[in-house]
N, C-alpha and C positions, 0 to 999 in steps of 0.2 A: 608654270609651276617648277619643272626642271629649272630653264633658266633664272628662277627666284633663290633655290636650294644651292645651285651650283656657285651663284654670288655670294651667299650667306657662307658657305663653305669657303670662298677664295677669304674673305672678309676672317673670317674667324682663325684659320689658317696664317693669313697674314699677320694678324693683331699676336697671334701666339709667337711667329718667329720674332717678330718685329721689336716683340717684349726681353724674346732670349738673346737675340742677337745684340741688344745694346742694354747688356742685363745690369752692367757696373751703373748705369744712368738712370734706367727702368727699378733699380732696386736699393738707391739713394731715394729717389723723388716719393716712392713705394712706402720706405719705411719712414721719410720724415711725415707722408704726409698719415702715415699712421701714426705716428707721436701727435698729431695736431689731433686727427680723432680723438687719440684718447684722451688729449686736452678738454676737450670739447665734452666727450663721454662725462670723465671727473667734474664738467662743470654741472653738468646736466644732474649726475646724481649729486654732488655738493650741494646744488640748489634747491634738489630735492627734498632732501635731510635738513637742510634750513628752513625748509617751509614745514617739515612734521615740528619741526620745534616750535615755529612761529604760532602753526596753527593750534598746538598744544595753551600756548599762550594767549591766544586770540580768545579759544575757548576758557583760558579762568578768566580775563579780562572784560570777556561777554558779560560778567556778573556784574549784580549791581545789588548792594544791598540801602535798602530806603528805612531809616532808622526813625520809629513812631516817639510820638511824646510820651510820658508815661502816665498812667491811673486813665486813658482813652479804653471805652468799652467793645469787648471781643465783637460786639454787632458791627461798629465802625471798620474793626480790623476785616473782616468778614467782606463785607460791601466793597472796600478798597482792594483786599485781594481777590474777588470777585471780577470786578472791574479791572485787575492788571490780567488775569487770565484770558477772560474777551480780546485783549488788543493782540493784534497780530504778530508783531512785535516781539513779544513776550512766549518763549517754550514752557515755562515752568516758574511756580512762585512758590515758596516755603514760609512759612513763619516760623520765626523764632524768636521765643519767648527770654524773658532774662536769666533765666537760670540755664538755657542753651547757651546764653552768649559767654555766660560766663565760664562755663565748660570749655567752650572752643578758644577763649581765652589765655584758660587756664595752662591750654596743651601747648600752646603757642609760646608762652610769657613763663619764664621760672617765677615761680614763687609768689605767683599770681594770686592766691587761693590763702596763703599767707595776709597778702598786703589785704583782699574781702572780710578776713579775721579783724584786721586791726581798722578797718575802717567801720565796719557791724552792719554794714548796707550793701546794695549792688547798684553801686553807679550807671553800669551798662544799660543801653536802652532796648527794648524788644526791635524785632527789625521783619520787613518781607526782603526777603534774599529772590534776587530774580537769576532767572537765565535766560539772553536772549538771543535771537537767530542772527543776529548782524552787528558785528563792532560799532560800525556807524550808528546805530540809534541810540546808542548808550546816551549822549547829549541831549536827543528830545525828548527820552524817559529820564531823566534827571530833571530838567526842568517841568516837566509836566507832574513831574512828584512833589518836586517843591512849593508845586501852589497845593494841595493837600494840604488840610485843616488839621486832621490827625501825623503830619508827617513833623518833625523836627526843625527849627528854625535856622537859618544862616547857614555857616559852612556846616555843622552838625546833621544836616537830612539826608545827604548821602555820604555813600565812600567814594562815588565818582571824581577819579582825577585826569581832568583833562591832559595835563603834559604827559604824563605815560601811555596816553592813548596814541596820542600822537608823534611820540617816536616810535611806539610799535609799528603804526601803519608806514611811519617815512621807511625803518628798516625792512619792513617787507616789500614797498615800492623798490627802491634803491639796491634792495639784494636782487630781484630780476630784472633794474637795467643793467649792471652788473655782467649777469647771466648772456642777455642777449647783445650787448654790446662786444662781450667776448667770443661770444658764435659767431658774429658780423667781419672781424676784425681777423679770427682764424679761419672762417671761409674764405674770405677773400686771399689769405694768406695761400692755401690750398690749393687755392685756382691757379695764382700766378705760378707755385712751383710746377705744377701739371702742367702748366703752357710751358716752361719754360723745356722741361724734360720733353714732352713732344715737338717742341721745336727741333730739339736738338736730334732727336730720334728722323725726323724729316731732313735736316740738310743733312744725315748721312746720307739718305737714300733721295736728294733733290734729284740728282739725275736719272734715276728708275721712275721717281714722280717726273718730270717732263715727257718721258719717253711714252708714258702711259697718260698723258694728256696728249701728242703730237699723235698719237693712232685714235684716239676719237672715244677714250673713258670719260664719264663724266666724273662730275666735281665728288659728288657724292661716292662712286663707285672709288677714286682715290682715297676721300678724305674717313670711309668707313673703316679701312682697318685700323687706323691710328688715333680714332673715337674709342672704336673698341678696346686699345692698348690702354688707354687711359683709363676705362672700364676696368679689365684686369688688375689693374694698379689700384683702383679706386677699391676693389671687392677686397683683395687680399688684404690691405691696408684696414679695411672696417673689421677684417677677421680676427688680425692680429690684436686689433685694440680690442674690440669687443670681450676676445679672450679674456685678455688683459684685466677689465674690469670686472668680466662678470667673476674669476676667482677672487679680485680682491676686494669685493660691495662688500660680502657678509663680514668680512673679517672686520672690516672699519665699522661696519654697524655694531659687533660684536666690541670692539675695543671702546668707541664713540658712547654708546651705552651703560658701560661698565664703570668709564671715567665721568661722563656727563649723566650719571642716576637717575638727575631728578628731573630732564627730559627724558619723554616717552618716545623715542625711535625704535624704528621695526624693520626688519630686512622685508623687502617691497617687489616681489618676484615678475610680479605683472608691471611693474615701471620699470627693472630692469627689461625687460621683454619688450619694449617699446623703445627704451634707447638703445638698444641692440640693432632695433627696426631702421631707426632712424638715423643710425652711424650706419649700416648698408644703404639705405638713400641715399645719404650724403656723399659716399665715398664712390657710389656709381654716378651721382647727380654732377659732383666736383670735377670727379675723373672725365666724361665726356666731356662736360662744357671747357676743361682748360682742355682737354684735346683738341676740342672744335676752332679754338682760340686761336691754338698754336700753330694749329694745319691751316687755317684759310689762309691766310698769305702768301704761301709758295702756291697758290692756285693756278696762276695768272701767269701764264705761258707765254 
């Protein structure tokens, strides 16, 4: 146990000098790869706040209104909505009748209520308005409506439009490969500069590392304190960024908000608190392994 503590102590001790003494290298490497964090950080909540909108979207899109023929008896309407409540598929079903549709029309369309005057009828047809659990099923409840006897003929039975569905889902694919392609691409980035910096940290000190493999350290006992430096470097760097972000999420959710109205975004304290988490992983995960990188090759005495 002593001999466990007293290594941990030369280890932690060393990594600490080792960080000060080549601090102009140690605190370039530090802060780019805190810029990279916070790259990283902004991607993370960026994609965030694009999925509250998407999924704002997904949910009016989830709807599906199935438009009846008209002078069909409320017993029909009944059995049919009945039977969309039963499928699994389906959260919630509404009727609405034609004096609603023309209301909800009316709020929609200027002068809506005008043009019902001068026509003397209401062309709108009564409709079940659904809402259902999965984007995806919208297509098998569309045609599964359309053979319905009481439902509306040809393009007329639904509002279901297939090409807007379908760029919705490719934009939500495509904005997280996006997401993760740019994590991949800046990790990687990360690593190399932390190898590169612990290289350079190691052939100052090549000749204290020989001298301390030719008396009989091992690999490990060398190659600990300049993991750890790269630790140090990895922590401070997720500190800075992390700062960085967590003061400016709300403000962008507050401006994002103000300017984009008629999305519903929210300041998300519990997703920031997880990429907080996950930029200190990263930044201890990055920082060892490009240390491990950059120290194994002066091994070999």
């Amino acid at each position: 146990m002593i001999t466990l503590l007293a290594t941990l102590r030369f280890t932690l001790v060393s990594a600490v000098q080792n960080f000060w003494r080549n601090l102009a290298v140690s605190l370039a490497a530090t802060c780019t790869m805190g810029a990279i964090l916070l790259f990283i950080g902004g991607i993370l909540l960026g994609t965030h706040m694009l999925n509250q909108m998407l999924t704002a979207e997904q949910a009016k899109a989830s709807n599906i209104k199935i438009y009846l023929e008209d002078g069909v008896s409320l017993g029909s309407i009944a059995n049919l909505q009945s039977e969309l409540r039963a499928d699994p598929r389906v959260s919630a079903v509404h009727f609405e009748n034609k004096d609603d549709a023309a209301k909800e029309a009316s709020s929609q369309v200027e002068n809506f209520s005008e043009s019902l005057k001068v026509l003397g009828s209401n062309p709108l047809p009564a409709s079940l308005n659904l809402d259902l659990h999965r984007l995806a099923d919208l297509p098998a409840i569309d045609t599964m409506a359309r053979r319905n006897a009481i439902v509306q003929r040809g393009n007329l039975a639904t509002d279901y439009n297939p090409a807007i569905i379908d760029k919705l889902q490719t934009l939500i694919t495509w904005a997280w490969r996006f997401a993760v392609g740019f994590l991949i691409v800046f990790g990687t980035l990360s690593v190399v500069i932390i190898m590169i910096s612990i290289r350079t940290a190691v052939l100052v000190r090549r000749r204290e590392v020989e001298i301390m493999k030719l008396v009989g350290a091992t690999d490990w006992f060398v190659r600990g304190p300049f993991i750890l430096e790269g630790v140090i470097g990895g922590v401070i760097a997720a500190a800075i960024s992390g700062t960085v972000i967590a003061a400016a999420y709300k403000p962008a959710v507050d401006h994002l908000r103000s300017t984009l109205f008629f999305f519903p975004l929210s300041y998300d304290g519990s997703y920031l608190a997880v990429v907080a988490l996950l930029l200190f992983a990263a930044g201890i995960g990055l920082g060892a392994f490009g240390s491990y990188l950059g120290v194994r090759r002066f091994l070999t005495v």
